[in-house]
N, C-alpha and C positions, 0 to 999 in steps of 0.2 A: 574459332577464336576463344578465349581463354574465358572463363566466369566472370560476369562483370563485380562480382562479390567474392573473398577470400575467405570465408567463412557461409558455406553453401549448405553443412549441417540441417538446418532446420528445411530444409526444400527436397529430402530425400525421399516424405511419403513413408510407400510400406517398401520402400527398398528394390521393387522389381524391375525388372525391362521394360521397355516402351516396345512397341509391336515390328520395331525397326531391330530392336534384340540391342538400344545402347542402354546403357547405363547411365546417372545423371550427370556427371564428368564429359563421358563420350557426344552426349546430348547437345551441353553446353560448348563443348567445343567444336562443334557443327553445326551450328544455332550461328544464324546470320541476322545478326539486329538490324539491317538496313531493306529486309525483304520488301518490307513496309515503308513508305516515307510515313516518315515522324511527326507528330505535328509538335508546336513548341510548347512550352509553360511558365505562363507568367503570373505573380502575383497583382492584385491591386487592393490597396487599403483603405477607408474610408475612416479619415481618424476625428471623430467630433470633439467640440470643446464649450464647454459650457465655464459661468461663472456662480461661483458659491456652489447650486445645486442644479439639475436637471427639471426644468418646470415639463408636467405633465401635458402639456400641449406643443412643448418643443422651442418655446420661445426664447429667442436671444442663442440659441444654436449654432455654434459656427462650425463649418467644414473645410480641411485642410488641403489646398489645392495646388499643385506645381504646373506652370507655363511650359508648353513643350520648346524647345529650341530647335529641334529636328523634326522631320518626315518621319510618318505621317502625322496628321493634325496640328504642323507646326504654329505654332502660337495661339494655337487653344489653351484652355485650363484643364487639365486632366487628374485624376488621383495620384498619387504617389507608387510606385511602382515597376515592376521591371521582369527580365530572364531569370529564369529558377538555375542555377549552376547544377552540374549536373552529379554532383555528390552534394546536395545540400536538401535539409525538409524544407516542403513549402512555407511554413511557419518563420523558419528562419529566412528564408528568401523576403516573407514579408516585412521582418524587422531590419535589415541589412536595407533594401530598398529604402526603406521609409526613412533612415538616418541619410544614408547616400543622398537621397534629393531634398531631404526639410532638413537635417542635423535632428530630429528628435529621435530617442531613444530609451527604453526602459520604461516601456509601457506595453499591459498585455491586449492581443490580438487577439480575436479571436473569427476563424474561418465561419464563415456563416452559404457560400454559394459560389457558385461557377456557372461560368459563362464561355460558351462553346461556340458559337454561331460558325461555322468555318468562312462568312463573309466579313468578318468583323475589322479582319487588319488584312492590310494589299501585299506585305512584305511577306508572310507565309502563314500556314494554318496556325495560328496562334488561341489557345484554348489558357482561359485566365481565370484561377482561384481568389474569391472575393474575399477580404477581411474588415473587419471593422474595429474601432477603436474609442475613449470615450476618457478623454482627462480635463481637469482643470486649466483652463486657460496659460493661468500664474504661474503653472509650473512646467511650462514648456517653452522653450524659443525657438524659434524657427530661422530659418538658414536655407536659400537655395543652395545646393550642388549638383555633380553629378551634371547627367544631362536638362536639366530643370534649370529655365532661363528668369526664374522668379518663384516663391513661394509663398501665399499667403494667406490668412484666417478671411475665408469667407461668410456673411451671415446667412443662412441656407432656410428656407420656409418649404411646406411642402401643401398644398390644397387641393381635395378631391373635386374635380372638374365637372367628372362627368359619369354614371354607371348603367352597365344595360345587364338584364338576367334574361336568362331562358335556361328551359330544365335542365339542361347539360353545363351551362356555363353561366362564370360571371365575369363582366367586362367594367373595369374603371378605368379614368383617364387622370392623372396628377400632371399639376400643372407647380415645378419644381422653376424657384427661384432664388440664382446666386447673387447676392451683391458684396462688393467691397470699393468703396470711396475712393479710396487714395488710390490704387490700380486701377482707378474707372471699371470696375469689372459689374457689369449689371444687365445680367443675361436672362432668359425665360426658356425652361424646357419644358417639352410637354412627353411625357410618358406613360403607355398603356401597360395594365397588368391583367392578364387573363387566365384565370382559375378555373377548373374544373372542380364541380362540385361533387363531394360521394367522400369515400375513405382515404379513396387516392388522389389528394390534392394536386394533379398535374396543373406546372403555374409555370408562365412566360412573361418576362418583364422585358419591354421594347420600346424603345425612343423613336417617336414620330415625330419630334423636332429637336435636339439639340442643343439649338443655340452656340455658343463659343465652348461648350463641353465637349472635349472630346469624345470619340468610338460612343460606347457606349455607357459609358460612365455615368450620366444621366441617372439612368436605369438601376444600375449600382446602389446610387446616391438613394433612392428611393425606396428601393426593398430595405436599404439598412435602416431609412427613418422610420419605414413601417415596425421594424422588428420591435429598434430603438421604444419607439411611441409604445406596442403594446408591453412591456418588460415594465416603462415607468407607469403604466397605469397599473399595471400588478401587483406594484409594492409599495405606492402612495394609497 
């Protein structure tokens, strides 16, 4: 099949044969992208909002959250989010998304982590790039659309539950809670983060209870306030 890109230039290398004696043309047109099932790409964003300023312990924090209308996790509260099209950067997947289901737009993103689990979603392997986001309340309105059967500012706390070490590792448990009044939304997750200790910080963030949060959003929801929290203790 023909180059999935019209400008292949920069993928020539030092110009020579493959051991098969093609060329990169010849290669590419005998290159079968389905050899492999695919798994999908999605983004999810996690857009915070504060008033006035960002207090150093996180309080008054709210996180922006859309009601599934469909399978799976239907009438959960999930992140905003969706399919990566398949000419588009993730970056923009995530801003298109995040207008598509809230109406908010023109606010910057930024990719912070991915989440792979291949159990995570029942419809296919779906592997999902994390973004985070961080505006003033005042200047955003929110809007379900898209597939998002409601969208709306949650107040979001996050409190260390529980922590175990041993010489290889260290184990915490946050105990992450959503509320919003007026949608009745007043849920409790509980989520583990386990870090290996040394240079190679290998780290796994897992939802051991959920609540009405969908997949693993939770989890999301948690590393972002970690990052969130150490950035504003940095510069206060």
């Amino acid at each position: 099949m023909p180059a999935f890109l019209e400008d292949i230039s920069r993928f020539y290398g030092t110009g020579e044969k493959n051991r098969e004696g093609q060329t990169l043309e010849e290669f590419l047109e005998a290159y079968d992208p389905y050899k492999y099932k695919n798994p999908s790409a999605t983004t999810d964003t996690v857009v915070f909002s504060y008033r006035d300023r960002v207090e150093k312990d996180l309080k008054g924090l709210k996180v922006l959250l859309v009601k599934r209308s469909n399978h799976p996790s239907i009438g959960f509260w999930a992140l905003p989010g969706g399919f990566a099209n398949l000419r588009e950067n993730l970056d923009d997947t995530a801003r298109r998304e995040l207008e598509e289901e809230t109406g908010v737009e023109g606010i910057p993103v930024e990719q912070f982590a991915c989440y792979g689990d291949y159990d995570r979603d029942p419809r296919a392997r779906v592997i999902t790039t994390a973004y985070m986001a961080l505006t003033d309340e005042k200047n955003v309105k929110v809007k379900a659309g898209d597939d998002a059967a409601d969208a709306a500012w949650c107040t979001v706390t996050c409190t260390e539950e529980a922590e175990k070490e041993s010489p290889e590792w260290g184990v915490k448990q946050y105990v992450l809670r959503v509320d919003n009044e007026d949608r009745q939304i007043h849920t409790r997750a509980l989520v583990e983060k386990k870090e290996r200790k040394g240079l190679i910080r290998e780290r796994k963030y897992r939802v051991i209870d959920g609540g009405v949060i969908a997949v693993d959003h939770a989890a999301i929801i948690v590393q972002a306030m970690e990052l969130l929290r150490q950035r504003v203790e940095e510069v206060q």
